[in-house]
C-alpha positions, 0 to 999 in steps of 0.5 A, a space after each residue: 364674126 361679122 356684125 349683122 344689122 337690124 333695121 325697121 323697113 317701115 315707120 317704125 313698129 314693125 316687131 323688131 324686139 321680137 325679131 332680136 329677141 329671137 336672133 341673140 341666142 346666137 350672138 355675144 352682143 347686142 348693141 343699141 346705136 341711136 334714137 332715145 326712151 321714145 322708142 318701145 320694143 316689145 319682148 314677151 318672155 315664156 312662163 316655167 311650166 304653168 306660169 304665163 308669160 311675161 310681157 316686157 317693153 324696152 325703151 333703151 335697153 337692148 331687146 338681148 338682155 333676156 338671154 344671159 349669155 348677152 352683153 348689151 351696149 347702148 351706144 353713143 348715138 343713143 340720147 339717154 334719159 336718167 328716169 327711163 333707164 333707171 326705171 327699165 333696170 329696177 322693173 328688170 331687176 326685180 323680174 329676176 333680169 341680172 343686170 350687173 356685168 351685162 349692160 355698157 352704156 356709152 361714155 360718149 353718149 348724150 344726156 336728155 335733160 329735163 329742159 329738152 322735155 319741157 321744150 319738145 313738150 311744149 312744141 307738140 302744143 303749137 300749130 306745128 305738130 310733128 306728132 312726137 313722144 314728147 320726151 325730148 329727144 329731138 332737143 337733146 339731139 339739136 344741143 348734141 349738133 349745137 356743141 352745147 350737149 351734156 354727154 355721160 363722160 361730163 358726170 364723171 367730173 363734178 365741176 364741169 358738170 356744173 359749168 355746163 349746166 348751169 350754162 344750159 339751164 340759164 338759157 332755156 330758162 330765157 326761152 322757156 320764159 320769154 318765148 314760151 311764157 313756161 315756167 323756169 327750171 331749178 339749176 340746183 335742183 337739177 344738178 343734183 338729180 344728175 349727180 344722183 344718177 351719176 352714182 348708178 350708173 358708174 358701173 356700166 359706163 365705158 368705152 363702148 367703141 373701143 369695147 366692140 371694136 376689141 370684141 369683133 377682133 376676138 371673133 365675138 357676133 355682135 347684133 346692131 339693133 335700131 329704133 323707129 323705122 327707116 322711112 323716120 329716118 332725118 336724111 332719108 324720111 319722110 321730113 320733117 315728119 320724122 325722127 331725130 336720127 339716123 335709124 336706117 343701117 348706116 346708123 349703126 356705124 356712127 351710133 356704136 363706133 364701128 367701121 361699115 367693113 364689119 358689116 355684112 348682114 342686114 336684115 329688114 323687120 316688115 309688117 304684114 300690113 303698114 301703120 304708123 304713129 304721129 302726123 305725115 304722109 302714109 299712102 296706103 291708110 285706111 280711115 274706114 272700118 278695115 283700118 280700125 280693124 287691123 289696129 284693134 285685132 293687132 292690139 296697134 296702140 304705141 308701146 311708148 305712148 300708148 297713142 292709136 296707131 294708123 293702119 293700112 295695106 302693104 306699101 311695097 314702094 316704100 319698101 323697095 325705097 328702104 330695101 334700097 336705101 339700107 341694104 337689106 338683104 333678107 326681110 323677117 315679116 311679122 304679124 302675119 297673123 293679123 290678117 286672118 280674118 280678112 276675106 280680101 287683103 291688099 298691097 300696093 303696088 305702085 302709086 298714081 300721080 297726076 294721072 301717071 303710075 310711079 314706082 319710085 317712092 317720093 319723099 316730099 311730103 307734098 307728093 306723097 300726099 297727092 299720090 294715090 296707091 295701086 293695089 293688087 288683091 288677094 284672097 284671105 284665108 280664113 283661118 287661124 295661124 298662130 298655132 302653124 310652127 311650119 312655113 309649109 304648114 300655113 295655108 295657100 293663099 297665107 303662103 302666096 301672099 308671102 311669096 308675092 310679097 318676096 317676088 315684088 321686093 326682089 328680096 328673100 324673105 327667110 322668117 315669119 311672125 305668127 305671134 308675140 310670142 318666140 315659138 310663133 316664129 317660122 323660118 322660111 327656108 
């Protein structure tokens, strides 16, 4: 069976927890392939009869694990943080989430530090603020591209971990203290932490490539899950307002060790409207009340961090930029609910610059903030669709919208969200 990728079309934030949450009951293996504990996927599990449901947020772990059937793989372009893991496996234990036998971690993947916080911590201090989580990600993915990254692999052997550290701590230590005027931090502290965390996770550690490589050849349906949001990807983002890595579908291939010939589905997760968290370009914002609207009745606050996120309207440019960039073949939209009240909703359609309309998306950061966006109005529907469990069954305008949405990207849009939960999801056939 083929890999199928799933990507965010957006900046991040667009469901994608849910979205593979609802496409593991089909597949043998989910696999996380890059990024770090900075992302948040929110999965909202059904009560037994009578009980609530129960909401959980995922920050490593791959959004799979909620089905038994699932293997889930963090892979090697993922930068893994101790703490968070550790905690995310304890609250999934004690949830009743079995664990054990299901979860293999990357023998190649990176380590974040606790000098990588310290640094980033630091940085989104200054004057040049990038708006990031602040937990190290960026750091350990510059030590990682420097040759001085501490991978999994390097626990295994107690001597070389030594070396290692002691050698990287020495010198953040000299830039923490003379450059940043921080408090030092202490090597023997720290190397007994890690040889702590060593001793929890021996279990899971393993082979991941050569482990989906072996899978995909007995016929096995691996899912490929990314974090954050094509337009933060570093190659292809917004730069420098974006993230460490590569979330778009490429990043699959180098994150978990498989070849691009495995690959023959992508699907793209979209927001019915735009948001975005941290400081950059975003064409369509809203500064005003609508804007504090969408985010206040789509609960839009960082799972991770919980900051304010910033809304706006549809930008379908930057989204024909994605769909273009990462292949998508097919779009699952989410949060369509959140619309419901509006008696008008927009969508960008192309963009103005300097008195001239543009289709393509710039990914300058001084073009993106000179253009204005273009929209094209709708008429709101005016009611409730959480309860719809039939894509005929949404009203007009609700299904025009879609439909508008799917004829302007030129691409087929096969399920909708219409709520957290997994019986809100309709398939568009």
């Amino acid at each position: 069976m083929p890999v199928q990728v799933i990507v965010g079309a957006q900046w991040g934030d667009e469901g994608k927890g849910k979205i593979v949450d609802h496409l593991s009951e089909e597949v043998d293996i989910v696999a996380r392939y890059q990024g770090g504990a900075n992302a948040g996927h929110t999965v909202i599990i059904p009560g037994k009869k009578g009980d609530k449901p129960k909401q959980f947020v995922l920050h490593l772990i791959p959004s799979g694990i909620f089905h038994k059937h699932v293997t889930c793989v963090i892979g090697n372009g993922v930068v893994l943080d101790p703490v968070a893991l550790m905690t995310e496996i304890d609250e999934l234990t004690k949830a009743g989430i079995r664990i054990h036998g299901r979860l293999l971690i990357s023998h190649n993947a990176h380590l974040i530090m606790p000098y990588h916080k310290a640094l980033d911590s630091i940085r989104e201090q200054g004057s040049q603020k990038i708006g990031t989580t602040g937990r190290g990600i960026g750091p350990a993915y510059i030590d990682k591209y420097m040759r001085t990254g501490i991978r999994v692999v390097d626990l295994l052997d107690r001597d070389i971990l030594c070396r290692k550290l002691k050698q990287n701590i020495q010198e953040k230590n000299e830039l923490l203290k003379q450059i940043y005027h921080s408090d030092e931090l202490d090597v023997d502290a720290i190397i007994s932490e890690y040889q702590e965390f060593d001793k929890k996770i021996d279990e899971y550690v393993t082979d991941t490539s050569r482990f989906l490589n072996e899978s995909l050849g007995k016929g096995k349906a691996v899912l490929a899950e990314g974090a954050q949001g094509a337009l933060l990807d570093v190659d292809h983002g917004t730069y420098p307002f974006v993230t460490s890595s590569n979330p778009t579908s490429g990043g699959a291939c180098t994150g978990l060790g498989i070849p691009p010939t495995e690959i023959n589905s992508i699907v793209g997760v979209v927001k019915a409207y735009s948001t975005r968290v941290g400081n950059g370009p975003f064409p369509t914002e809203l500064k005003d009340e609508t804007g504090n609207t969408l985010r206040t009745v789509g609960g839009e606050f960082g799972a991770t961090t919980g900051r304010p996120r910033r809304c706006g309207w549809l930008d379908i440019v930057s989204l024909r930029y994605s769909i273009q960039v990462n292949g998508i073949q097919k779009i699952a939209i989410t949060k369509l609910d959140v619309l419901d009240g509006f008696d008008e909703i927009k969508i960008c359609t192309a963009y103005e610059l300097k008195g001239k309309r543009i289709s393509h998306f710039p990914t300058d950061v001084g073009t993106l903030d000179a253009i204005r966006p273009v929209y094209k109005t709708f008429k709101g529907w005016k009611s409730k669709i959480s309860d719809v469990r039939r894509y005929k069954d949404l009203p007009g305008p609700a299904r025009s919208y879609i439909e508008t949405i799917s004829k302007l990207l030129e691409t087929n849009i096969w399920m909708v969200s219409v709520g957290a939960r997994r019986d809100q999801t309709l398939l568009r056939r």
